[in-house]
Each structure stands twice: as C-alpha cells, then as structure tokens.
C-alpha positions as CSV (number, residue, x, y, z in Angstrom):
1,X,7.5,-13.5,-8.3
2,X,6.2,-10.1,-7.0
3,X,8.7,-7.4,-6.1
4,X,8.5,-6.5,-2.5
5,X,9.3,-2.8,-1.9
6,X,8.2,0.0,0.3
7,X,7.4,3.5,0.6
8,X,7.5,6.4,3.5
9,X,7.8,10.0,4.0
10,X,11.1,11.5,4.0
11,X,12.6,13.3,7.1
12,X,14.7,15.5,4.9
13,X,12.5,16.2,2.3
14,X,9.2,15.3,3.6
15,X,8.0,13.5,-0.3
16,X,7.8,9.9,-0.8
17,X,10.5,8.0,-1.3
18,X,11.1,4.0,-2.3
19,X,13.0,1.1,-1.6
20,X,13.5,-1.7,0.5
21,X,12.9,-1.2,4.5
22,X,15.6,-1.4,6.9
23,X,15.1,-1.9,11.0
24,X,17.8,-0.6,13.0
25,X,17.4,0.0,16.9
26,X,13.7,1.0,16.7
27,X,14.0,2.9,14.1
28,X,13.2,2.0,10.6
29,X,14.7,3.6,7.5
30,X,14.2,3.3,3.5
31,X,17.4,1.9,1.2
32,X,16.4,3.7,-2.2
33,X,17.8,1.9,-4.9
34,X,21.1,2.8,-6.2
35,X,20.7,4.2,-10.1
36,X,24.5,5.0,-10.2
37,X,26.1,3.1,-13.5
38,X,28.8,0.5,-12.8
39,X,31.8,-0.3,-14.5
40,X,31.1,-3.6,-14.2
41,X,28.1,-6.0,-14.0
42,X,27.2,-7.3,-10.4
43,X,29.4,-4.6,-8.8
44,X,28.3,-3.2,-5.5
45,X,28.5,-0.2,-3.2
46,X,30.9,-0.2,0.0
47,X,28.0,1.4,1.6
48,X,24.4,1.9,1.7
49,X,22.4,5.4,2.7
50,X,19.8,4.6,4.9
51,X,17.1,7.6,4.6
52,X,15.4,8.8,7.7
53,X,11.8,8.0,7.6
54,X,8.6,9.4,9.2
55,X,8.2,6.9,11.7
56,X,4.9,5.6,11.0
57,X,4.3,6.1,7.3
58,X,5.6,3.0,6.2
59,X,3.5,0.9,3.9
60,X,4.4,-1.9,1.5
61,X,3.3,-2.1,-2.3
62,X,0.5,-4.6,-2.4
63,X,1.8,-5.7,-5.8
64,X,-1.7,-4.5,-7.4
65,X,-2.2,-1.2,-9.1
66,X,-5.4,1.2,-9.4
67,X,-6.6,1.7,-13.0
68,X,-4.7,4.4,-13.8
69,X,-1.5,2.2,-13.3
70,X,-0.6,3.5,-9.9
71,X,0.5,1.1,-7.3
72,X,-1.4,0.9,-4.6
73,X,0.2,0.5,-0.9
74,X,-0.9,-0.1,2.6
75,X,-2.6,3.1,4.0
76,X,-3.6,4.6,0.6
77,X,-7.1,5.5,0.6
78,X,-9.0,3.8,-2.1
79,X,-12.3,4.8,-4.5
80,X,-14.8,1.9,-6.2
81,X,-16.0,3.0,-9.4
82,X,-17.4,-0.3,-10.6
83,X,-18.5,-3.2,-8.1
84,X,-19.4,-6.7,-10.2
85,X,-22.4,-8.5,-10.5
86,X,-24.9,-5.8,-9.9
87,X,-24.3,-5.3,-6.2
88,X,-24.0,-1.1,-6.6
89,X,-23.7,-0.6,-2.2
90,X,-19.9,-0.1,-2.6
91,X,-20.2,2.3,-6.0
92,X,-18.2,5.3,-4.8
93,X,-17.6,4.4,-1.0
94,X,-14.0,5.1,-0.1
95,X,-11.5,1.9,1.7
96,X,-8.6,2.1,3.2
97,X,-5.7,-0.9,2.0
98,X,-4.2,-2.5,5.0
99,X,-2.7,-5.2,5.8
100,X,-3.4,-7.8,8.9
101,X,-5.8,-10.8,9.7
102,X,-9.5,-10.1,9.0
103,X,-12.6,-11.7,8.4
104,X,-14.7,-10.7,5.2
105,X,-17.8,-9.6,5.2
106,X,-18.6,-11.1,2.1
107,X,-19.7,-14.7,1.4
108,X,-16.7,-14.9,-0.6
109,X,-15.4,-18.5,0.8
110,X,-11.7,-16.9,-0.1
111,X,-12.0,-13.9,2.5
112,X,-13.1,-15.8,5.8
113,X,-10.8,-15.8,8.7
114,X,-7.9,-14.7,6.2
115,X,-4.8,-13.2,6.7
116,X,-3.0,-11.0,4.2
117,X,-4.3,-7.6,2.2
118,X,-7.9,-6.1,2.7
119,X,-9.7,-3.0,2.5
120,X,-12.0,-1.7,5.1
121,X,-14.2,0.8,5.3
122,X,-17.0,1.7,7.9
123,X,-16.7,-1.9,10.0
124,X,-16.9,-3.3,6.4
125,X,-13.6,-5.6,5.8
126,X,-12.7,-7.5,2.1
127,X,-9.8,-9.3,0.7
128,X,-8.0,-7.6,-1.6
129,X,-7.9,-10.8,-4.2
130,X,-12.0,-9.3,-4.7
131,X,-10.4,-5.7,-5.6
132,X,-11.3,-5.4,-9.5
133,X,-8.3,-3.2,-9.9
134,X,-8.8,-3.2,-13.8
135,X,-12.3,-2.3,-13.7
136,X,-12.2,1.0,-12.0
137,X,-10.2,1.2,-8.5
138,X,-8.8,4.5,-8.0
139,X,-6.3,6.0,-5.1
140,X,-8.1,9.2,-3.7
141,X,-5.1,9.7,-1.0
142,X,-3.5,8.2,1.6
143,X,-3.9,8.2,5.8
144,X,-0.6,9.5,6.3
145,X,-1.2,12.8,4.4
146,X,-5.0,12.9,4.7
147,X,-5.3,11.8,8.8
148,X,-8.9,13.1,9.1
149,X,-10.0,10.3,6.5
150,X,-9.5,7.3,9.5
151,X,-11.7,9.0,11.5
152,X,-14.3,8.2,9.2
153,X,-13.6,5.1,8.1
C-alpha cells in the first residue's frame, strides 16, 4: 500500500515540512512525525503538535518520484526529458502535478474522463499513470515558491 503524507510551508519557519494533514476549524495544519525513541514498543504521545501551515501550500505525495529519487507532490512543477515512442512535442516542456478530474489529451484509453493525478501544461492535460518517471522526469520547482510559473502554464 502507498504511504499517504503531505507537505506545506511552515508559518514559523517558512521551509517545508512533512507529515500527515490535519483540518481544524478552517484551518489546516501538518502533524510531523514524532522521531522521539520510546521506552516501549507501540507507546504513544499524550499530545500531538500541530504546525501552522501556509494556508494554501498543501500538496500530497503522489506516491511517484522524479529520476533523481525525489518525490514528487501536487503543485511541483515538473521537466520531460524523454517522452516514448518517438513523439519529441513534450521534450523539455514544463507540467504542473495536480490533482482533480480531467480529461486527457492523449488517446490513451486510461486517461479519458479520469479522475485522480495529471499534469497539465498549456491547456494540455495527462494522467500521471503515462509519467515515465524512471526515464527522465525532473522537479524544476514548485507553484507555491515559483507563483509566476502558473501564469504560464
């Protein structure tokens, strides 16, 4: 089973920060995980931190990583170094990961009407299960840090 986790901007600190999200009266939070040893297996903590978030730069881990090993969440910006069967009008064009319903522009029949992860990028919408992540996907950046990218895109 994939691990579900998240990732947003930090109030306090204003870097990344991981963990599982949290909802609270219209605001959201992060729970980072808890690396403090226990005396004994399968204790817990009275309490949990919840870290003040940027509202708005939450994205969840796709569960795929770029070929550097990087894992790759909703709003990073993403570069196509290869693109398969010698179709080269994606080579180099930059996406942006999100998640939602969408319709493919592909004739892929696994991308029509689908919802669940896609990239887009200039009208131009694909399912992530096409994204040859081993075969040179990169993350260029992200929307939340680089806000001038969407405009483009």
């Amino acid at each position: 089973m994939r691990e579900i986790k998240f990732r947003a901007i930090s109030t306090r600190t204003l870097q990344w920060i991981y963990g599982s999200l949290v909802r609270t009266e219209g605001e959201n939070y992060i729970v980072e995980p808890d690396e403090r040893p226990r005396e004994h297996p399968g204790e817990y903590v009275d309490c949990i931190d919840l870290s003040e978030i940027a509202q708005g730069t939450e994205g969840q881990w796709t569960g795929l990583k770029d070929k550097g090993g990087k894992e790759i969440y909703k709003g990073d910006i993403v570069k196509n170094h290869w693109w398969g069967d010698g179709d080269v009008g994606f080579l180099g064009e930059e996406w942006v990961v999100k998640f939602g319903k969408h319709e493919s522009n592909g004739n892929d029949v696994y991308t029509r009407d689908a919802y669940g992860w896609y990239y887009e990028s200039k009208g131009e919408t694909f399912s992530l299960v096409n994204l040859p992540q081993s075969k040179g996907i990169e993350i260029v950046g992200n929307i939340y840090e680089n806000p001038d990218f969407v405009e483009v895109v």
